[in-house]
N, C-alpha and C positions, 0 to 999 in steps of 0.2 A: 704360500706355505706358512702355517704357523711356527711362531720362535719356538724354539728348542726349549726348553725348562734346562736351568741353570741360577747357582746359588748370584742372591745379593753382589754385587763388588764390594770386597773385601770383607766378606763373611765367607768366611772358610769352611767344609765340612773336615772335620779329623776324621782318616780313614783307618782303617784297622791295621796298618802299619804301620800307623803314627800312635795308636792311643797308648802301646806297653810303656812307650817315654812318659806321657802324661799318667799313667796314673805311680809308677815308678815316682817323678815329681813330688806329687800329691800326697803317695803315702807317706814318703821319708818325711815330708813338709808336716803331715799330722801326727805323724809319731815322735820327731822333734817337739814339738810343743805340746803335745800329752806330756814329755817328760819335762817341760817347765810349766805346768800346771797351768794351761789356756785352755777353754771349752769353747767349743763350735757352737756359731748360730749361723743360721737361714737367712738370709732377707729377699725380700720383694726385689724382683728385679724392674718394675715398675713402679715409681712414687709422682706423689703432685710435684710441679714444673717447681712451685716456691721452693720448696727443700732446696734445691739444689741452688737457686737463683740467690736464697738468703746466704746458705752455706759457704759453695765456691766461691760466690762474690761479683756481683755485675761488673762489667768490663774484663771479665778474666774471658782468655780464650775458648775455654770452654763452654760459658755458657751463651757469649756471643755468638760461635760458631760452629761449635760441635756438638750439639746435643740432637738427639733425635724427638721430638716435643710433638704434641697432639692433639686435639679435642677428643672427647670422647663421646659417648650417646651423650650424656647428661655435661656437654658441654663446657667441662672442668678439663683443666691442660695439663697433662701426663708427660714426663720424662723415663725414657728407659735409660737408667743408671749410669753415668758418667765415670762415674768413681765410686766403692763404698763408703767412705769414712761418713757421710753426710746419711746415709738411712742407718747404719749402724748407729747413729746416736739418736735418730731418731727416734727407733728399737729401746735403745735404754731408756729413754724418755718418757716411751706412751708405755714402758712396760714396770716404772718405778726403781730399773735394776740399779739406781746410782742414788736411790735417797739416804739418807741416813749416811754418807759416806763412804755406802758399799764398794768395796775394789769390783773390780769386772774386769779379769784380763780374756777376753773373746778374739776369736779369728773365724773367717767366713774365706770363702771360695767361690767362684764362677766369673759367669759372663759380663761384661762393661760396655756400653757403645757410646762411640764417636763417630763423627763424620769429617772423618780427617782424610787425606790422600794417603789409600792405601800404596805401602812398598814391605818390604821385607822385616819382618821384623815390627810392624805397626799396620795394624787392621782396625776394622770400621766394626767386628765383634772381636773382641779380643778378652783372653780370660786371667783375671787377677788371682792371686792368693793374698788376704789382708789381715792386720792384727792390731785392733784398739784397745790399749787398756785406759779404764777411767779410775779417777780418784787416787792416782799415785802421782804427785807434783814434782819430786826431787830428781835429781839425774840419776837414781842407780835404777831407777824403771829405763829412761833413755836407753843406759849402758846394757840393760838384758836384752832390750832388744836391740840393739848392736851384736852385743856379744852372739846371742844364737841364732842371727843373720852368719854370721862370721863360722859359728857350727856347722850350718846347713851346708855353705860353701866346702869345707874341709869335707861332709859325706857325701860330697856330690866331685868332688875333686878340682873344684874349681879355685881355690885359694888365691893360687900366684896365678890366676888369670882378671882376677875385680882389685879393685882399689877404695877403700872406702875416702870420701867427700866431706866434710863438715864444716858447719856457719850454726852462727848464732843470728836468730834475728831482731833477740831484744822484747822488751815489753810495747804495748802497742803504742805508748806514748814514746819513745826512744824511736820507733820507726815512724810516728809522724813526722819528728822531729830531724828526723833524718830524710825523708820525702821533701819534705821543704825543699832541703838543702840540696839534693838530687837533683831538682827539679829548677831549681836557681842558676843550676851549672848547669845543665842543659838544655835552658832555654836561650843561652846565650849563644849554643852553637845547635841553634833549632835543625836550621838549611842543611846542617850535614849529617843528622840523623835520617837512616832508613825509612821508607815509610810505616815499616810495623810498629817503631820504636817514636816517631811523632805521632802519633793514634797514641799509641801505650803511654804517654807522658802526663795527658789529663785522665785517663781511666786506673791507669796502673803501671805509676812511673817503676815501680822495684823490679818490675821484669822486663824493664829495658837492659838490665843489666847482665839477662839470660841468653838475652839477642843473640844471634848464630852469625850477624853481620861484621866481619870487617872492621869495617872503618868504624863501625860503631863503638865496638869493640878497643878500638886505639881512642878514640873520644874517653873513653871510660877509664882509662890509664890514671889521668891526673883527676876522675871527680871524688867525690867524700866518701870516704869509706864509713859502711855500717857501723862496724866496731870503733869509730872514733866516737857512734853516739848512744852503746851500751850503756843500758843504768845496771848501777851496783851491784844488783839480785842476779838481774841477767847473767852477768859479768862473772858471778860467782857461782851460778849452777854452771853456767860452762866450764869453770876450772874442773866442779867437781865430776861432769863426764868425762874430762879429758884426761884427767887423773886416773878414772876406773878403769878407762881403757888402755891405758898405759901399762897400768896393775894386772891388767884379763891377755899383755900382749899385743894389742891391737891396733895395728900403724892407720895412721891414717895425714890427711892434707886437709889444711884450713883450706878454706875456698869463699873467699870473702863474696863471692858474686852468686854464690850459688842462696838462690832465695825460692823453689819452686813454686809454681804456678797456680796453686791456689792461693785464693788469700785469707784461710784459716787459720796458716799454720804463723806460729810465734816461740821465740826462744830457739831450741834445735831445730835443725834442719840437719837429715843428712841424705848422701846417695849413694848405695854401689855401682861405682862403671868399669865397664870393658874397653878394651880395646881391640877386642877382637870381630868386634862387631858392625866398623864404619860408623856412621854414625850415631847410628841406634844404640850408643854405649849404655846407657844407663839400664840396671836389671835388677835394682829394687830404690827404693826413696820412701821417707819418711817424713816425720816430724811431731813437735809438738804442740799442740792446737789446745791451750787452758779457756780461750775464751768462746769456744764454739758451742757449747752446752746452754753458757746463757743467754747466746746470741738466738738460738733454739726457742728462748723463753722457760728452761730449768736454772737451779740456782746453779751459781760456780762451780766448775768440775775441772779441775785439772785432768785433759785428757792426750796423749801420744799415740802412735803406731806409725805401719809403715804396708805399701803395699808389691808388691814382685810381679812381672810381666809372666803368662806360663809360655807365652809364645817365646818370648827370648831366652829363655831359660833353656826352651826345650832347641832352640835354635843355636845356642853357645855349646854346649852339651853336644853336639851333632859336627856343629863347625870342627871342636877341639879331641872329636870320637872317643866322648868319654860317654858314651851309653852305652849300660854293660850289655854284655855280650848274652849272659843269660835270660835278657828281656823278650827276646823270640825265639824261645824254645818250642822244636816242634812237638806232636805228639809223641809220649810214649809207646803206644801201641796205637794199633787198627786192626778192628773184629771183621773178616772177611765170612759170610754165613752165608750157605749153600743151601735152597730148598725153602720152603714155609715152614719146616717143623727148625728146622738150623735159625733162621731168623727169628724165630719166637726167644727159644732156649737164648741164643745174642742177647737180645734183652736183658731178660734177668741176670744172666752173666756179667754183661755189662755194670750191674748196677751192685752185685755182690762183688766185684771189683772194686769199683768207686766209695764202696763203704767201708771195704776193708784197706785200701791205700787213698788216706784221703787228698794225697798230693797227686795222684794219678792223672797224666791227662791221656783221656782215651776215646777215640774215635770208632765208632760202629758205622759200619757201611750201610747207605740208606738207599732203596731202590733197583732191589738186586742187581744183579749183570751176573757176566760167565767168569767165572775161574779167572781168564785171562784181564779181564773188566776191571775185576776187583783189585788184586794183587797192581793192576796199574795204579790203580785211585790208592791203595794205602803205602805204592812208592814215593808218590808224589806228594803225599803228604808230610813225608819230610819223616815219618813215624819208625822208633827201631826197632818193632817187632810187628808181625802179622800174626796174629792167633786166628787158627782158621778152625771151624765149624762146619761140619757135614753129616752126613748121615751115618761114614762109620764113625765119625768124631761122636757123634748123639749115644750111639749104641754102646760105646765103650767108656761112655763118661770123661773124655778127653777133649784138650787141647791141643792142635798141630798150633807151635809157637817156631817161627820163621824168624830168624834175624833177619833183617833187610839191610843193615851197612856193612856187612863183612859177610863170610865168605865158610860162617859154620854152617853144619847142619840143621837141620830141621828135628825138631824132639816134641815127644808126645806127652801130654803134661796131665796128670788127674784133675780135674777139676777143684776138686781141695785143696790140692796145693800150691794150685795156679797162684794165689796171690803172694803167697811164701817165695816161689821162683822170681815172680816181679820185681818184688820187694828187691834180692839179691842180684839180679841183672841191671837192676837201676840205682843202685845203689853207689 
């Protein structure tokens, strides 16, 4: 027997009873930052393997083990998107949007792969919402985007269910200088690190300190803390995030370990988690990344953002049954139409409906049946009226309009004013 056809593991299809939550998400997520003056851009969800290799940073997780990577005809190595911070800068780069200074506060949307172990809550396609601005260096860009992360949470209702996360990671010279010292104390208690965290010590000692292990975890108790090796600047734009958001109301917890998993980012770092969620707490992260631009091969750009899971979004949201209720609303109506001359007239009915209530959702019956057929297919559709069509309906320029959840009668509706009665019934 041939295999069945069946998606990738852990590429999901969203089926039509999952998408009202996602684009719900989405919209509130663009109409939020329309009102902070952010514009949408597109990117490739396929770029060269380097981008990412230069970007993320060899030895990082990601690009040792999770990326999906390729040859192509022309024998150049392709990565399908990891993350987007690293083609969005790309974007600004091959497109000039950051010379001269130019701000760019941009946000993008879609698909991301890894080859991670899919579980709940973390997939192998899984879809981000993102937002990089360039050429603002000081912390009150940080704090907006804090602050209307922190919005989004209040119109989604999630507030007092996230926590926001915060660390400084210093200038790069204060984090070598504290890798050193990292690495000093940790090599002295080599034998009792995990095996991901002795890998991680010569590649990328700073996210030994992310480790999910244990005893690793009490190792780390006593070694050097980051903020013992802040330089001044550093030092000082973190006062002044911590300050705005004090100002804007916004509690949050230093987290001296929290260093995410790229090695772009410098200076802020932050994260929203849950705990509603087991392990998969985190449900957006960010940071500030001033030296990725040049690392690109453009000149210095002071750049930040941050990116948001829509899987866990949409999975916290579901847990906590906070999807409104008005996201699966059935139809308004359904056009029952009796005959070839009733089915024609449905039509244009149909569609002088639709233009005159433009919030209208209305269902016309497709493929005739009897009487009894129909009036099933627009019970079942969940629909609170049946406007029915026939031949004496034709002849007298009428509508038979049907409640189907209650228990009135049936009334004969002019044509004309059919959409005036809708209007009123649905209202």
């Amino acid at each position: 027997m041939s295999k069945s056809l069946q998606a990738i593991r852990g590429m999901n299809d969203i089926l039509p009873a999952q998408t009202p939550v996602w684009r719900y998400l989405e919209t509130t997520f663009a109409q939020l930052l329309d009102s902070y003056g952010y514009s949408e851009i597109r990117l490739p969800i396929l770029e060269f393997t380097d981008l990412f290799a230069r970007g993320i940073g060899e030895g990082t997780d990601v690009v040792d083990k999770e990326m999906y990577t390729f040859l192509d005809r022309n024998e150049e190595s392709l990565t399908l998107r990891p993350e987007g911070t690293a083609g969005c800068v790309r974007a600004v780069l091959e497109h000039g949007m950051t010379g001269g200074g130019q701000v760019q506060k941009l946000w993008y949307a879609g698909p991301m792969f890894r080859y991670e172990k899919p579980q709940k809550g973390r997939y192998r396609q899984f879809h981000q919402i993102g937002v990089e601005v360039f050429n603002q260096p000081g912390p009150d860009i940080d704090a907006e985007l804090i602050v209307l992360t922190a919005r989004l949470w209040k119109k989604l209702g999630l507030s007092d269910s996230v926590t926001l996360q915060l660390n400084s990671l210093g200038s790069s010279e204060a984090r070598a200088t504290y890798r050193d010292a990292l690495v000093a104390y940790l090599q002295q208690r080599f034998e009792q690190l995990d095996e991901d965290s002795q890998r991680r010590l010569t590649s990328n000692p700073l996210r030994i300190l992310d480790s999910k292990n244990a005893q690793t975890q009490a190792l780390l108790a006593d070694a050097p803390t980051l903020h013992d090796y802040l330089d001044e600047e550093s030092s000082a734009h973190f006062e002044g995030l911590k300050a705005r958001l004090e100002v804007a109301g916004i509690d949050f917890k230093i987290n001296p370990k929290l260093v995410r998993g790229l090695d772009y980012y410098g200076r802020t770092v932050f994260e929203w988690v849950t705990d509603k969620l087991g392990s998969q707490g985190t449900v957006c992260a960010g940071g500030r990344y001033d030296g990725l631009v040049s690392q690109f091969g453009g000149k210095p750009t002071p750049g930040v953002g941050f990116a948001m899971g829509i899987e866990r979004l949409v999975l916290l949201l579901e847990t906590l049954e906070l999807v409104p209720e008005e996201l699966n609303q059935p139809a308004h109506a359904f056009i029952c139409a009796f005959g070839e001359a009733a089915e024609l007239a449905a039509l244009g009915l149909a569609e002088r409906l639709r233009d005159a209530l433009p919030g209208l959702r209305l269902l016309v019956n497709a493929g005739g049946g009897s009487f009894k057929s129909q009036f099933k297919k627009a019970d079942k559709s969940g629909a609170r009226f049946a406007l029915i069509l026939g031949d004496d309906e034709l002849a007298g320029r009428v509508v038979g309009c049907k409640p189907l959840r209650d228990d009135s009668e049936q009334q004969s509706i002019a044509w004309d004013a059919l959409p005036e009665c809708l209007a009123a019934c649905l209202a």
